[in-house]
C-alpha positions as CSV (number, residue, x, y, z in Angstrom):
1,X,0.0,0.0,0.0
2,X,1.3,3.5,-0.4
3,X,0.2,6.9,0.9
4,X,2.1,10.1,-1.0
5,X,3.9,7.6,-3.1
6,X,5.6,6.0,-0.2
7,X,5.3,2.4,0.8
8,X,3.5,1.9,4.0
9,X,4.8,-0.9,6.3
10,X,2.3,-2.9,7.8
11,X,3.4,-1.7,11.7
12,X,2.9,2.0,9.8
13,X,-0.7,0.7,8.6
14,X,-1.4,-0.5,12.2
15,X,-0.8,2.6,13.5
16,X,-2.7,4.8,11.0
17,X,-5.6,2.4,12.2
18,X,-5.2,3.1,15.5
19,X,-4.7,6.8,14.8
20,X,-7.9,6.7,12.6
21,X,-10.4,4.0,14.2
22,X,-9.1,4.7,18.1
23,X,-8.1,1.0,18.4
24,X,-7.5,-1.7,16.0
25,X,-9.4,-5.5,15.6
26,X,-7.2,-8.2,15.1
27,X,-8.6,-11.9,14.8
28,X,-6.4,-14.5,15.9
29,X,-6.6,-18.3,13.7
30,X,-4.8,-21.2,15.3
31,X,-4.4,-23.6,12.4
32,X,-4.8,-26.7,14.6
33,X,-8.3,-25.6,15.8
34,X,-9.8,-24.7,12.3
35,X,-9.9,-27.0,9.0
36,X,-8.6,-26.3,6.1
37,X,-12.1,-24.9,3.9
38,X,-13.5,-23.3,7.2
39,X,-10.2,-21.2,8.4
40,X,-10.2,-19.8,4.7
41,X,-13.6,-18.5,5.4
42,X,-13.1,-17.3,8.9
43,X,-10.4,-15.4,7.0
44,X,-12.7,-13.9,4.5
45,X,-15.2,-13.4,7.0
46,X,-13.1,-11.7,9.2
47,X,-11.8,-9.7,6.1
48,X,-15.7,-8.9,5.4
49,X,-16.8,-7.6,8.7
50,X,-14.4,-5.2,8.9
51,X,-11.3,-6.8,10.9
52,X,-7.9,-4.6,10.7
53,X,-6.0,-7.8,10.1
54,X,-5.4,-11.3,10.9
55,X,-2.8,-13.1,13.3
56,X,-2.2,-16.7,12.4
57,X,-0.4,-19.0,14.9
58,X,-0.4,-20.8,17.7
59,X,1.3,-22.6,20.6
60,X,1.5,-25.8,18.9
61,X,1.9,-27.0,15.3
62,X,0.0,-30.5,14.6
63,X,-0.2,-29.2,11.1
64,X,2.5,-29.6,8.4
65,X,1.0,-27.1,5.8
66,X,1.6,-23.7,7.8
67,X,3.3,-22.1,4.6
68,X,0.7,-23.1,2.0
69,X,-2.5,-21.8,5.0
70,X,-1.0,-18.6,4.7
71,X,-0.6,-18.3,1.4
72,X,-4.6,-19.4,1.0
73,X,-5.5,-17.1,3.6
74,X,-3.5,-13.9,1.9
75,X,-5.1,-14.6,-1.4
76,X,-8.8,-14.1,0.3
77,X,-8.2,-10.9,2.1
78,X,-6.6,-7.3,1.7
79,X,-6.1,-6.8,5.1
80,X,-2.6,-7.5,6.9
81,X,-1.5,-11.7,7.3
82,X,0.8,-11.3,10.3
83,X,2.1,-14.5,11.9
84,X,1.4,-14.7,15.5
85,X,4.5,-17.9,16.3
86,X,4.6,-20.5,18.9
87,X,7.9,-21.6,17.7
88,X,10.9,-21.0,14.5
89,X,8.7,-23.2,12.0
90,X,6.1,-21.0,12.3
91,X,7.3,-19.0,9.4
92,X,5.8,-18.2,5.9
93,X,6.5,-16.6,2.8
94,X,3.3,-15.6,2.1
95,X,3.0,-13.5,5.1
96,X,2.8,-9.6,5.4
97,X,5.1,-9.1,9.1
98,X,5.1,-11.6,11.5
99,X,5.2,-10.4,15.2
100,X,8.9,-10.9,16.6
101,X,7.8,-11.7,20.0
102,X,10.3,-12.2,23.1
103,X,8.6,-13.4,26.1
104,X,9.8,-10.6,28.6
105,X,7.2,-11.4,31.5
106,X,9.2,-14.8,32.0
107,X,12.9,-15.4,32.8
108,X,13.2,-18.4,30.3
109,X,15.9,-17.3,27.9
110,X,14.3,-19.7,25.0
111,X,11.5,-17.6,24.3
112,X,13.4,-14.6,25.5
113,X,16.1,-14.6,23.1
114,X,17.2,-18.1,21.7
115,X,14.5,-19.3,19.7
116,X,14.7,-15.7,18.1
117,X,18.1,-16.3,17.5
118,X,16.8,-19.4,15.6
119,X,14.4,-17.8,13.6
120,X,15.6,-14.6,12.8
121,X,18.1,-15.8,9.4
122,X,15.0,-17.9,7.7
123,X,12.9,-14.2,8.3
124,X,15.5,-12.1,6.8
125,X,15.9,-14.6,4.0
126,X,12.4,-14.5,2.7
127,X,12.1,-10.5,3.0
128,X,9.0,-11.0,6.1
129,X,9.1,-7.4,8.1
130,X,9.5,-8.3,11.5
131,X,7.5,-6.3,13.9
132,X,9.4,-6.4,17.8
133,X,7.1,-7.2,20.2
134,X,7.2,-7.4,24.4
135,X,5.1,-10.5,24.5
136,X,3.6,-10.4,28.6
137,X,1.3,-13.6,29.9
138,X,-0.8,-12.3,32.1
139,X,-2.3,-14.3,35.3
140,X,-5.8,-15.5,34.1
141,X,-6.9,-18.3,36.5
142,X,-6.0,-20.9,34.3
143,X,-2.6,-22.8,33.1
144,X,-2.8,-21.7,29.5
145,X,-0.8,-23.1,26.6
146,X,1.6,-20.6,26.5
147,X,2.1,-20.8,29.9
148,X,2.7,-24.5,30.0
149,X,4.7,-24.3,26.7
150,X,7.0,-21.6,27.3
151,X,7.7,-23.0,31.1
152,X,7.4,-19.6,32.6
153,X,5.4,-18.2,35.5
154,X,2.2,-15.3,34.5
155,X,3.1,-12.4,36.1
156,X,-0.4,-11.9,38.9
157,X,-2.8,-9.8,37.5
158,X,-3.3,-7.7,41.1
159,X,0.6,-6.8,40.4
160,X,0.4,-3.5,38.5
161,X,3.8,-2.9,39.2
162,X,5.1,-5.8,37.7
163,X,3.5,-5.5,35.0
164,X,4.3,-1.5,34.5
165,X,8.2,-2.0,34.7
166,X,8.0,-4.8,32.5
167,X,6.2,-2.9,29.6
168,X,8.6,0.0,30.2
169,X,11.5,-2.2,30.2
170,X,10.4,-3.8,26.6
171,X,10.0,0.5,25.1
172,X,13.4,1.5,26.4
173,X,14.7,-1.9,24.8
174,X,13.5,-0.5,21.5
175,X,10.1,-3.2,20.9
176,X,7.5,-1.7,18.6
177,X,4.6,-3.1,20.4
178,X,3.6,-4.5,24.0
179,X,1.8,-7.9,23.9
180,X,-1.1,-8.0,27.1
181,X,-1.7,-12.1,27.0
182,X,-4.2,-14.0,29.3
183,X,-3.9,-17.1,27.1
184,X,-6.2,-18.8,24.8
185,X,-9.0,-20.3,26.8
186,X,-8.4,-17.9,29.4
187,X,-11.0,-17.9,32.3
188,X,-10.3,-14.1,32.8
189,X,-9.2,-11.8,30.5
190,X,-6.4,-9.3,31.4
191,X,-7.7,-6.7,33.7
192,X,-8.6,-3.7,32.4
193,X,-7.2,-1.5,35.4
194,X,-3.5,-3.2,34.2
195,X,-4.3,-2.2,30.3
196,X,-5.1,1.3,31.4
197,X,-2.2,1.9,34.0
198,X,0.4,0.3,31.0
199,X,-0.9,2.5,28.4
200,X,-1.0,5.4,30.8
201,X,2.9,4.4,31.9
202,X,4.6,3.7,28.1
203,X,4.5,5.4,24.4
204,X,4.5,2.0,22.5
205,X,1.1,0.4,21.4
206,X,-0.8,-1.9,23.9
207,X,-2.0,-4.7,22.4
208,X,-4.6,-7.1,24.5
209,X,-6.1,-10.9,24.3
210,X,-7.0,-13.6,25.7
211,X,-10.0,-14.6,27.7
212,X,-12.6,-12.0,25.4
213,X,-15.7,-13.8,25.4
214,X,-18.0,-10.7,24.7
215,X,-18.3,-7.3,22.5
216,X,-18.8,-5.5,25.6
217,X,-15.6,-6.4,27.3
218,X,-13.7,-5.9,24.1
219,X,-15.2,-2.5,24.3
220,X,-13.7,-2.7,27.8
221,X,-10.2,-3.1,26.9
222,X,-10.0,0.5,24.1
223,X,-12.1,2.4,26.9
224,X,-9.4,1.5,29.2
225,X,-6.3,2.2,26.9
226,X,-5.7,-0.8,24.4
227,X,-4.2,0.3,21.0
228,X,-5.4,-3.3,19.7
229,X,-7.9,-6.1,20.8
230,X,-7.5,-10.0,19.7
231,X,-10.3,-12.6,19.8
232,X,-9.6,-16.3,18.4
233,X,-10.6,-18.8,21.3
234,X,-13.9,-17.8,21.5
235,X,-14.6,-17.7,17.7
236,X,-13.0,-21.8,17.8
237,X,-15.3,-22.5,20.7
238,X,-19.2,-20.5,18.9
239,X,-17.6,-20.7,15.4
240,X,-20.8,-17.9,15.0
241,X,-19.0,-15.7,12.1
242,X,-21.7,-13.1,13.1
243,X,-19.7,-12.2,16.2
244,X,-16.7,-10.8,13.9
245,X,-19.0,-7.6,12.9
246,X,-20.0,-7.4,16.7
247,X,-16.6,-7.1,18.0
248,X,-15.4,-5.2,14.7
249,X,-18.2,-2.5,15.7
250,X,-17.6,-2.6,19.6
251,X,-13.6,-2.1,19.2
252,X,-14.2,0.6,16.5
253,X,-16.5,2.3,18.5
C-alpha cells in the first residue's frame, strides 16, 4: 500500500488504524483448531466484517502445511497476514510481518532470546518485516498453553507494578509493540485497570487478548487504553462468524 507515493509498512498501517479507528481488531486463527475450507472463510469473514488484520499462529503446530495456510489465507483478504509464532517453523512466505515476540514477563531465555536467535536468518531470507514485540502472559486463573509451553510463571494480574516496569522495560529496549496475553482459553481476560495503567505508563502500542468472550468487554479493553484487541478462542469455541462484525463494531467504536 502506499500513501504520497511511499510504501506503508504494515506496523505503519497499524498505527494509522489506530490513529484513525481509536483502536485496531485483530482476529487471531490457530491452524490446529480450524480446517482447512473453514479457516479460509473465517479469513474472509473476518476480512468482510471489517477486521484490521489477521494473526495466524499458535502454541503448537500439529499441522504440516503452515506455509501453503498462509498463502490461501492472503489470497482471500486485503487486510494485513501477520504471523502470531509459537515456535521458529512458524514461518511463511506468504505472510505480510510476523510479530517478533520475546517473552519478557518470563525469565526463560528460550523464548526470550534463543528461539529468536533461531528464527531470525529464515525471516531475513524470505524479506518477512518483523514487527518487535514485548510478548507479557498475564495471570488468568488458568494454566494456558503458552504458559505451559513456554515453562514460565504469568506475572499476577493484582501486580500492577510488575507488570508496569516490565512494559517499560520492553520500550526502552526498542520493541514496537507491547503484547497483554491472558492465554487462549483464558477464564479471565487481562484486567482492564492493568491495560489502562500500562498504556498510561509507556509510548509503545498496547495490544490485548485472551479470555474476550464478549463485544462488551472488548469495548472494555479501548475504553481503558488498548491500541489493539484480539479474539480467536472464542470464535473456535461459537464458530458464529456473526460475532466478527459485533466485536469489529464494539472495538471501532
Amino acid at each position: 500500500m502506499t500513501q504520497f507515493g511511499l510504501y506503508l509498512t504494515t506496523l505503519q498501517r497499524l498505527l494509522n488504524i489506530r490513529e484513525q479507528r481509536g483502536a485496531g481488531y485483530l482476529v487471531l486463527i490457530d491452524p490446529d483448531k480450524w480446517q482447512q475450507n473453514k479457516l479460509v472463510e473465517l479469513a474472509s469473514q473476518a476480512n468482510e466484517a471489517g477486521a484490521d488484520a489477521l494473526l495466524i499462529g499458535g502454541s503448537l503446530l500439529l499441522s504440516s502445511s503452515f506455509d501453503n495456510l498462509v498463502g490461501l489465507v492472503k489470497k482471500q483478504v486485503d487486510i494485513p497476514v501477520i504471523i502470531f509464532p509459537g515456535s521458529p517453523t512458524q514461518v511463511s512466505q506468504y505472510a505480510d510481518a510476523i510479530f517478533f515476540l520475546s517473552l519478557i514477563s518470563g525469565r526463560n531465555p528460550t523464548y526470550l532470546i534463543e528461539e529468536q536467535v533461531k528464527a531470525a536468518p529464515v525471516i531475513k531470507a524470505l524479506g518477512v518485516e518483523p514487527i518487535s514485540v514485548g510478548y507479557m502472559l498475564i495471570e488468568s486463573g488458568r494454566i494456558t498453553s503458552a504458559e505451559f509451553m513456554s515453562n514460565t510463571r504469568p506475572i499476577p494480574r493484582d501486580k500492577l507494578d510488575i507488570a508496569k516496569a516490565t512494559a517499560l522495560a520492553a520500550e526502552y529496549l526498542g520493541m514496537d509493540m507491547v503484547y497483554l496475553e491472558a492465554g487462549s482459553g483464558a477464564h479471565n481476560s487481562v484486567p482492564d485497570e492493568m491495560v489502562g495503567a500500562i498504556q498510561d505508563y509507556i509510548e509503545r502500542p498496547v495490544i490485548v487478548g485472551g479470555g474476550i468472550k464478549k463485544p462488551e468487554e472488548a469495548q472494555a479493553k479501548v475504553e481503558s487504553g488498548a491500541a489493539f484487541v484480539v479474539t480467536g478462542n472464542i470464535l473456535e469455541k461459537e464458530h458464529n462468524f456473526t460475532l466478527l462484525k459485533e466485536f469489529a463494531d464494539a472495538i471501532h467504536r
